[in-house]
C-alpha positions as CSV (number, residue, x, y, z in Angstrom):
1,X,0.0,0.0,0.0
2,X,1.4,3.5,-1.3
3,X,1.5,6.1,1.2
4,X,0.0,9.0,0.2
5,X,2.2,12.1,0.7
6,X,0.9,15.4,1.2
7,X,2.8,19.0,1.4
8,X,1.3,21.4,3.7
9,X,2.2,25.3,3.5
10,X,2.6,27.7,6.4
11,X,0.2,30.7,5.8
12,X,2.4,32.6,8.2
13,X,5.7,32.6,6.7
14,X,7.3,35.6,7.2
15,X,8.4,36.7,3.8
16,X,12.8,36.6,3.1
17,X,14.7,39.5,2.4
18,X,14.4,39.5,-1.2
19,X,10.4,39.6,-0.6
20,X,10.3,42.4,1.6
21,X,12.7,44.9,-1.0
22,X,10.4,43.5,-3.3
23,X,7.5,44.7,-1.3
24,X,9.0,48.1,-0.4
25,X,10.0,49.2,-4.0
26,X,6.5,48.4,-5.0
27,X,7.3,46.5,-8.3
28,X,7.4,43.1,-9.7
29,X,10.4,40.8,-8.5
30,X,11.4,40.6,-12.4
31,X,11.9,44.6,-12.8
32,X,13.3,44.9,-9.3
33,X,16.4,42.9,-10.3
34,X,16.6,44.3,-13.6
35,X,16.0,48.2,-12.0
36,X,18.6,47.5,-8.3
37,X,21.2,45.5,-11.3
38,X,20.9,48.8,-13.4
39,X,21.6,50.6,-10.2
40,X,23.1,49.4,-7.3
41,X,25.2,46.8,-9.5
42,X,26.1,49.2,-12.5
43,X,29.5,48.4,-13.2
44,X,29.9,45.1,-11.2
45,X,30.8,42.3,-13.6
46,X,29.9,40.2,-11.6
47,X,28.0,39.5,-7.9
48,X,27.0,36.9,-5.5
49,X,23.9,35.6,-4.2
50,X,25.8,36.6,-0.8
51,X,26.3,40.5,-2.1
52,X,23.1,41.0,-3.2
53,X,22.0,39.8,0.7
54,X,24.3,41.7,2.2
55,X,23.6,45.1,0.5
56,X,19.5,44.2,1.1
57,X,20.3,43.9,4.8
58,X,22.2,47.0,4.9
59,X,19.7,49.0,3.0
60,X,16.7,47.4,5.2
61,X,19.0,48.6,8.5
62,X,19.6,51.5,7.5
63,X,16.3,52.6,5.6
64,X,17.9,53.2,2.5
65,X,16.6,52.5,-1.4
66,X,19.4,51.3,-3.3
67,X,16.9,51.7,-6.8
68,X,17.9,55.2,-5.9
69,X,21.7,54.4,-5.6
70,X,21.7,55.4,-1.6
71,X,23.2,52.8,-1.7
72,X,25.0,50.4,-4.0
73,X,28.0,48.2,-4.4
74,X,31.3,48.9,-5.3
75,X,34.0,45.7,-6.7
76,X,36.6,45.7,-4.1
77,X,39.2,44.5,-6.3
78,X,40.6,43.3,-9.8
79,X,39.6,39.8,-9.0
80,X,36.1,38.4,-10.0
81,X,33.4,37.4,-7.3
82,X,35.3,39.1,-4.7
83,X,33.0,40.4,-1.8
84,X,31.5,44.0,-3.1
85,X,32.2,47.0,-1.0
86,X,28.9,48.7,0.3
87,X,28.9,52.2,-0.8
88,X,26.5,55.3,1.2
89,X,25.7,58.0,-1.1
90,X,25.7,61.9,0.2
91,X,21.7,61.8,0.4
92,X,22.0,58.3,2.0
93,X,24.0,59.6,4.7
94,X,22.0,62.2,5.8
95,X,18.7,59.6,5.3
96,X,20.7,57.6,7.9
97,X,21.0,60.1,10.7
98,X,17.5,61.6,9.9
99,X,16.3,58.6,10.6
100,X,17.8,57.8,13.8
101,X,15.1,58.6,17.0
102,X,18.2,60.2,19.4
103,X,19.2,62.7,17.0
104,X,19.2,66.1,17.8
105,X,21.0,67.8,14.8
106,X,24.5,68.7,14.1
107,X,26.8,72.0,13.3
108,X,30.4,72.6,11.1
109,X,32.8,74.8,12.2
110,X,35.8,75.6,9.6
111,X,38.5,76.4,10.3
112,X,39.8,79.9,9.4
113,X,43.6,78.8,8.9
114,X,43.6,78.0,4.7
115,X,45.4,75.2,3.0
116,X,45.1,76.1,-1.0
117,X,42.2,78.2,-0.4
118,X,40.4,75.5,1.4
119,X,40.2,75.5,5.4
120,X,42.5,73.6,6.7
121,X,40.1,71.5,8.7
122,X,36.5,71.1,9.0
123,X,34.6,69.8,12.0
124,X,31.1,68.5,12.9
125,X,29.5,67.9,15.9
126,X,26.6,65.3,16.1
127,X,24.1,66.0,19.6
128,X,21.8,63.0,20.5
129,X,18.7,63.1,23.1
130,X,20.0,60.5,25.4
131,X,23.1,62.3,25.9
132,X,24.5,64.8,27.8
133,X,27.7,65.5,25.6
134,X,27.8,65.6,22.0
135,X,30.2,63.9,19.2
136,X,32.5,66.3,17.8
137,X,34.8,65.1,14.8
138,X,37.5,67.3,13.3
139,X,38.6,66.3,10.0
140,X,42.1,67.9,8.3
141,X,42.3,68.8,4.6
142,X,46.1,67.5,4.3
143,X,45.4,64.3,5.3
144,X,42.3,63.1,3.8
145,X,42.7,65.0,0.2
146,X,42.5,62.8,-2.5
147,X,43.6,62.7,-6.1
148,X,40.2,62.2,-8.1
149,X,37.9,64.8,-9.7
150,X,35.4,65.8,-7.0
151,X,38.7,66.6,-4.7
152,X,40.0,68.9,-7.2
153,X,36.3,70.5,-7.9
154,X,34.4,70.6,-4.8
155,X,37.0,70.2,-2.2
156,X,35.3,72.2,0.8
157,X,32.0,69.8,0.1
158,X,34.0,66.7,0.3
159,X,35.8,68.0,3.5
160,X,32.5,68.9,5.0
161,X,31.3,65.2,3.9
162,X,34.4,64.0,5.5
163,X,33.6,65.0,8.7
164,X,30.0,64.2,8.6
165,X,30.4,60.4,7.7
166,X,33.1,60.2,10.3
167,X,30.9,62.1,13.0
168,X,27.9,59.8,12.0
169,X,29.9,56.5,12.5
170,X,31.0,57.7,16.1
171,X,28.0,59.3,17.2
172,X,25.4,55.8,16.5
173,X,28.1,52.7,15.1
174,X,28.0,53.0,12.3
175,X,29.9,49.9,10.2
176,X,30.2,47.7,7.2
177,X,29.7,50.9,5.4
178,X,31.6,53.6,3.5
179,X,31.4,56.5,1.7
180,X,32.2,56.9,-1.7
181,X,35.8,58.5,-1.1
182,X,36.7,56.0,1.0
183,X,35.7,53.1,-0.8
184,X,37.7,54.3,-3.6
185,X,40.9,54.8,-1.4
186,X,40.3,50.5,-0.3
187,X,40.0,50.0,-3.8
188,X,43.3,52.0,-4.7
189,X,45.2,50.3,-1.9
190,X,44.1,46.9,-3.0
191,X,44.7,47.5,-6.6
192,X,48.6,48.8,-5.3
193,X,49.1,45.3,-3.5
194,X,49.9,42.9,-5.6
195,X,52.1,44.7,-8.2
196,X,54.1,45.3,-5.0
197,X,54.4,41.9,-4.1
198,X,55.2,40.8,-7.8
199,X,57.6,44.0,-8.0
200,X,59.3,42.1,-4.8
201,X,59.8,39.2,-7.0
202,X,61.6,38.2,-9.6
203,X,59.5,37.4,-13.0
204,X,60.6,33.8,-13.9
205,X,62.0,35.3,-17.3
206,X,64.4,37.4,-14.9
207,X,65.6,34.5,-13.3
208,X,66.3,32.6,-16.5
209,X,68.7,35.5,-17.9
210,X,69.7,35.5,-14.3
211,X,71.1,32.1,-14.8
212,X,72.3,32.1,-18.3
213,X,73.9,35.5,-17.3
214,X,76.4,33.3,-14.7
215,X,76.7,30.5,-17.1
């Protein structure tokens, strides 16, 4: 005697991650990966089932809408299928602290010593509700310059952004997360790496007229 098999299904499953963006962007599950791959993917060759997970969590954390590139992923090197880097726009950033329930606004004070025309160091100050002191981040010009366009076009804005992500991260732990500046520096560094280490050592051709050399 065949035993009959039945499936049951739980009404009250709580629907996944992928459901829930779904759900929020209020479109089909078809044009949402076509819209977030167009978006928070543009550029990436190539992503995991992982990346796509992670940068759904973050955005769900942190109430952001990638379809609007608050937040999308950046490769973190060279190599394909490498874990992305997750990348906070200048609106997302500001979405993130409006949307924390203990903060209380924040200030910039410049400095009025100039480096190139540019002060020589910006500072915010975050205040939350629940605390008695606030979060007060100074961020110098010299050290955190960097070589592509937007440093060389807007350099007072990206100072003034400078100190604001770096406030924000203090002032409510902020993590897993960079801005767009940084992520390019982690990118630059990694990219510098291994034509160190290869620059270290000797190419096998080198070694070969190495050889023949003291023949």
């Amino acid at each position: 005697m065949k035993r009959k098999v039945t499936r049951t299904t739980n009404s009250n499953r709580q629907p996944d991650l992928i459901d829930r963006a779904v759900s929020r962007s209020g479109l089909t599950r078809e044009s949402f990966v076509k819209t977030l791959t167009q978006t928070a993917f543009e550029g990436i060759a190539a992503w995991t089932q992982a990346d796509l997970e992670r940068l759904l969590i973050a955005a769900e954390t942190h109430q952001l809408n990638p379809l609007n590139r608050e937040l999308f992923a950046l490769a973190s090197s060279f190599e394909p299928l490498q874990p992305v880097l997750l990348v906070v726009g200048v609106d997302g950033w500001s979405k993130i602290l409006n949307a924390q329930p203990q903060f209380d606004g924040l200030q910039f004070l410049e400095a009025s010593e100039q480096v190139d025309n540019v002060p020589a160091w910006i500072e915010c100050t975050i205040y939350r509700k629940d605390r008695s002191v606030p979060v007060a981040v100074k961020e110098y010009f010299q050290e955190v310059r960097g070589e592509h366009m937007a440093w060389l076009t807007h350099p007072r804005r990206m100072l003034r952004h400078k100190a604001l992500t770096q406030c924000a991260r203090l002032a409510f732990s902020l993590s897993g997360i960079y801005d767009s500046d940084e992520a390019q520096r982690v990118l630059a560094a990694k990219s510098f790496a291994p034509a160190k280490r290869h620059a270290l050592k000797p190419s096998n051709k080198d070694l070969i007229k190495a050889a023949l050399t003291k023949a």
